[in-house]
C-alpha positions as CSV (number, residue, x, y, z in Angstrom):
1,X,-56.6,12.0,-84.3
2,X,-55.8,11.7,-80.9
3,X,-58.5,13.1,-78.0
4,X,-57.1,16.6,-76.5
5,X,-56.0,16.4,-72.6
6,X,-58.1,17.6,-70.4
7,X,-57.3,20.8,-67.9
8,X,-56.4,19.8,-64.8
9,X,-58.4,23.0,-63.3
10,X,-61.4,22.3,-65.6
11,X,-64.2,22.5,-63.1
12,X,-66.7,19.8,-65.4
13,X,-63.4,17.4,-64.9
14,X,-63.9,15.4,-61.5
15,X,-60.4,15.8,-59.4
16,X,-58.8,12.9,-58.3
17,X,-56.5,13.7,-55.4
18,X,-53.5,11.1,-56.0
19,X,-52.1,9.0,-53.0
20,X,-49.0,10.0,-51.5
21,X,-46.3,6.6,-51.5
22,X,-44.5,6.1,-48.3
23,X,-40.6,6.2,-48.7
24,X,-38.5,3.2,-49.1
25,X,-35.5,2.0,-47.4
26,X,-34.6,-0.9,-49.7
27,X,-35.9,-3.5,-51.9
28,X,-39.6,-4.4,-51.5
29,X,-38.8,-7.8,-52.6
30,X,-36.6,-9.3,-49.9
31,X,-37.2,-12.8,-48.9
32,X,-38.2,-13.2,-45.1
33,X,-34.8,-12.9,-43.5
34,X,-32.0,-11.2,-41.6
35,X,-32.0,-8.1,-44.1
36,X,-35.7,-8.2,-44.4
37,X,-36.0,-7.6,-40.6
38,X,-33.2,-5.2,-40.7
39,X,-34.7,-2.7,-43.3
40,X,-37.8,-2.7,-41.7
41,X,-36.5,-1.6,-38.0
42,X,-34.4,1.2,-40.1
43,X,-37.8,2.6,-41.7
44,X,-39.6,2.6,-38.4
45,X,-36.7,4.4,-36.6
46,X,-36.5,7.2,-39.0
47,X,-40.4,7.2,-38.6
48,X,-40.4,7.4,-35.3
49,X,-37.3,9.9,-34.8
50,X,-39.5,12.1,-37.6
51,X,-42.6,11.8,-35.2
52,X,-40.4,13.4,-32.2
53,X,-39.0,15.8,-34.3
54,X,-42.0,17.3,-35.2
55,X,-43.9,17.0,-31.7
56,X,-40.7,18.6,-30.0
57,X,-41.1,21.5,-33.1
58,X,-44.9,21.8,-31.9
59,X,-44.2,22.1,-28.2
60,X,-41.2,24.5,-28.3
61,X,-43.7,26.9,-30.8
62,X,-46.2,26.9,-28.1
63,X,-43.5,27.5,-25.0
64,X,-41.2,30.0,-27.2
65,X,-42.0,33.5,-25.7
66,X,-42.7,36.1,-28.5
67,X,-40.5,37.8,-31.3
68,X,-38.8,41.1,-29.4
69,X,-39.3,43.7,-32.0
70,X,-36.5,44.5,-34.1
71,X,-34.9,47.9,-33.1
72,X,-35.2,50.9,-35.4
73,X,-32.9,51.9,-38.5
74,X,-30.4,54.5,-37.3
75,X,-31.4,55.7,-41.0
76,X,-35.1,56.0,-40.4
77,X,-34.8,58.2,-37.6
78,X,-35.6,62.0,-37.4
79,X,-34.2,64.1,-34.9
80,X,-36.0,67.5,-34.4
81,X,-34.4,70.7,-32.9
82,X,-35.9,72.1,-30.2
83,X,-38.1,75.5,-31.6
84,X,-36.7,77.7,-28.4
85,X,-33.0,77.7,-27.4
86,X,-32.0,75.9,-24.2
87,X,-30.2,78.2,-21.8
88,X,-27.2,76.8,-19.5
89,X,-27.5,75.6,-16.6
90,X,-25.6,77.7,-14.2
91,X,-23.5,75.3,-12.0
92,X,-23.4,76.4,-8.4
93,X,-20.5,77.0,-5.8
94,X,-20.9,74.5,-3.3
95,X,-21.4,71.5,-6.5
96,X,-17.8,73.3,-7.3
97,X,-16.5,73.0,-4.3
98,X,-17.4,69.2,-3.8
99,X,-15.3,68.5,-7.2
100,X,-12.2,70.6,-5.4
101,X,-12.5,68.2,-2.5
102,X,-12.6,64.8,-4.8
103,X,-9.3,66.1,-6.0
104,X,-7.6,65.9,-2.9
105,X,-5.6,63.5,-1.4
106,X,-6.4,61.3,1.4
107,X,-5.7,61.8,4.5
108,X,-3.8,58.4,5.1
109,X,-1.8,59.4,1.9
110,X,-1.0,62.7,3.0
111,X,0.3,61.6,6.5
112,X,2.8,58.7,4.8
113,X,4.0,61.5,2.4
114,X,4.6,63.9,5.5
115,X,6.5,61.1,7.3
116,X,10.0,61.6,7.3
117,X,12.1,59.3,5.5
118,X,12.9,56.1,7.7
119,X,16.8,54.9,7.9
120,X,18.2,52.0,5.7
121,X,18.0,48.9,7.8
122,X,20.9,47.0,9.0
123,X,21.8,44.1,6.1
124,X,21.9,41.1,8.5
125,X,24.8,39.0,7.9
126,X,24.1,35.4,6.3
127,X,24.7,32.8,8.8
128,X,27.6,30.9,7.0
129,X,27.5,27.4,9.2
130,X,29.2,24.2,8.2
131,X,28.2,23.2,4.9
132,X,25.9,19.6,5.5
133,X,26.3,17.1,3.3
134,X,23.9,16.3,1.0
135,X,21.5,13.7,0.9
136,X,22.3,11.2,-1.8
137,X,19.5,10.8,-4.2
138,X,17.8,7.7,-3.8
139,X,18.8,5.2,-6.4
140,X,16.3,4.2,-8.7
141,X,18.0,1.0,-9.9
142,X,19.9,0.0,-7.6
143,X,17.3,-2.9,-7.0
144,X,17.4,-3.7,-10.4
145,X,21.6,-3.5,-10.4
146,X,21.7,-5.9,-7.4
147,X,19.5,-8.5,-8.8
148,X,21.7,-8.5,-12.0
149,X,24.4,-8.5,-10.1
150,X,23.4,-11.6,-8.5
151,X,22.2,-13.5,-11.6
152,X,25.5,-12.7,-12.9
153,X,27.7,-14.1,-10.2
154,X,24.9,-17.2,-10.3
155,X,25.9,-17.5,-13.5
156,X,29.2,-17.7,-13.4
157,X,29.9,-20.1,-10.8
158,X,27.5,-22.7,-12.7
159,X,29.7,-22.0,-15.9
160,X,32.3,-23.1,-13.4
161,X,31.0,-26.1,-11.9
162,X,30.1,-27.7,-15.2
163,X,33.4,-26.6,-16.7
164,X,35.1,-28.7,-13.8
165,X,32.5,-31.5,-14.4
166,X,33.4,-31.8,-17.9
167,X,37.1,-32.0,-17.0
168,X,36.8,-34.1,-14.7
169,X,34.5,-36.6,-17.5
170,X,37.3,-35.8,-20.3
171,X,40.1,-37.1,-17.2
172,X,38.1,-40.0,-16.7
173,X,37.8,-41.2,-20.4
174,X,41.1,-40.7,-21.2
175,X,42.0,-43.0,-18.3
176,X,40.2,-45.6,-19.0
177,X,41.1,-45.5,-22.3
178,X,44.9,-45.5,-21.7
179,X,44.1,-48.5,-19.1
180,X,42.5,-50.0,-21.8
181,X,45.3,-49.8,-24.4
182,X,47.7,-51.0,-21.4
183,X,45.6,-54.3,-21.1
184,X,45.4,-54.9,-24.8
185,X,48.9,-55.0,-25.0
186,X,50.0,-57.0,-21.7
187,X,47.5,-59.5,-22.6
188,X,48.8,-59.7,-26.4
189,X,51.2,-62.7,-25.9
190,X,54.9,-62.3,-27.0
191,X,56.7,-64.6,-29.4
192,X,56.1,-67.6,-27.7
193,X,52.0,-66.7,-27.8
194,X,52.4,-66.5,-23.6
195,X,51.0,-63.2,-21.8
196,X,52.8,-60.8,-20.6
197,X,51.9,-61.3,-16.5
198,X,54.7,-58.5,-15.3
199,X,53.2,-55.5,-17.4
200,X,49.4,-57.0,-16.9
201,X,50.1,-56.8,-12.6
202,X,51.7,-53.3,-13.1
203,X,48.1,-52.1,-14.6
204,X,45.8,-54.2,-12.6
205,X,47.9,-52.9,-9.9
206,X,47.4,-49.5,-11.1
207,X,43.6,-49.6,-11.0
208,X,43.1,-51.6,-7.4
209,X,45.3,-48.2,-6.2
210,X,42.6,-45.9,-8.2
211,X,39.6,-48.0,-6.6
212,X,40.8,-47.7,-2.9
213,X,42.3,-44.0,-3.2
């Protein structure tokens, strides 16, 4: 049979008081490291924010002015009647005559409502002048419009210059090709195998005039 459990409030039973663990924050069995280091600044922050807490608790106890006391319950109140009646009190002339004289009107008030009524005054013509032109509003791209402007006409005139280049290139190849085909031929010889020296002067003669021109 098993032995009974003893009372915990048994006086003849020796009470052990049992040791409070501290929290945790993580693992205890982290290797020496970045995450070691790490949980152990965590834990001694929340310590340490704990420790102002409850010092800051302590001082504002001691600095805190006392409780007001609560007012009463409109419930728990008694009113008692007074055991004699309470005669009215008689109000006198002259406290009657003071309210008369609150109720009337100033004197300043009284003297504009006397005054007699003043006549309408005279509507003054508007002066109707030349009409100014207006301003013109400032533009706000203009600056913007000009440069464009500017880039556009840059533009074009470069289109144009290599337009007239290429021309001028295309006139140039096709001349020298056409003086070339004209020199194949005149120096092809005829039927005889001799060249042909009248059309070969007429092209050689041709080009001298293109070199010196």
């Amino acid at each position: 049979m098993a032995p009974k459990r003893d009372r915990e409030d048994d006086p003849q039973v020796p009470h052990v008081k049992k040791t409070r663990a501290g929290f945790k924050v993580g693992p205890d069995n982290l290797p020496d490291g970045t995450w070691r280091r790490k949980v152990i600044k965590i834990k001694k922050d929340l310590i340490h924010n704990a420790k102002v807490k409850k010092s800051y608790a302590k001082i504002k106890a001691r600095t805190s002015p006392p409780p007001t006391p609560a007012a009463p319950d409109a419930s728990t109140i008694v009113i008692q009647a007074p055991s004699e009646p309470v005669a009215p009190t008689p109000v006198e002339p002259k406290q009657e005559r003071e309210g008369e004289g609150d109720r009337e009107l100033h004197p300043s008030r009284q003297a504009m409502l006397d005054a007699p009524d003043a006549p309408p005054a005279a509507s003054v013509p508007r002066f109707s002048g030349p009409k100014t032109a207006r301003a013109k509003k400032p533009g706000y791209f203009d600056k913007a419009k000009a440069e464009a402007d500017v880039k556009r006409k840059e533009a074009e005139e470069r289109r144009a210059e290599f337009e007239r280049r290429d021309k001028e290139r295309k006139g140039k190849v096709e001349e020298r090709e056409r003086h070339r085909r004209a020199m194949a031929k005149a120096r092809t010889g005829g039927r005889n195998g001799q060249r042909k020296l009248g059309r070969e002067s007429v092209v050689l003669l041709d080009k001298v005039r293109r070199m010196v021109g």
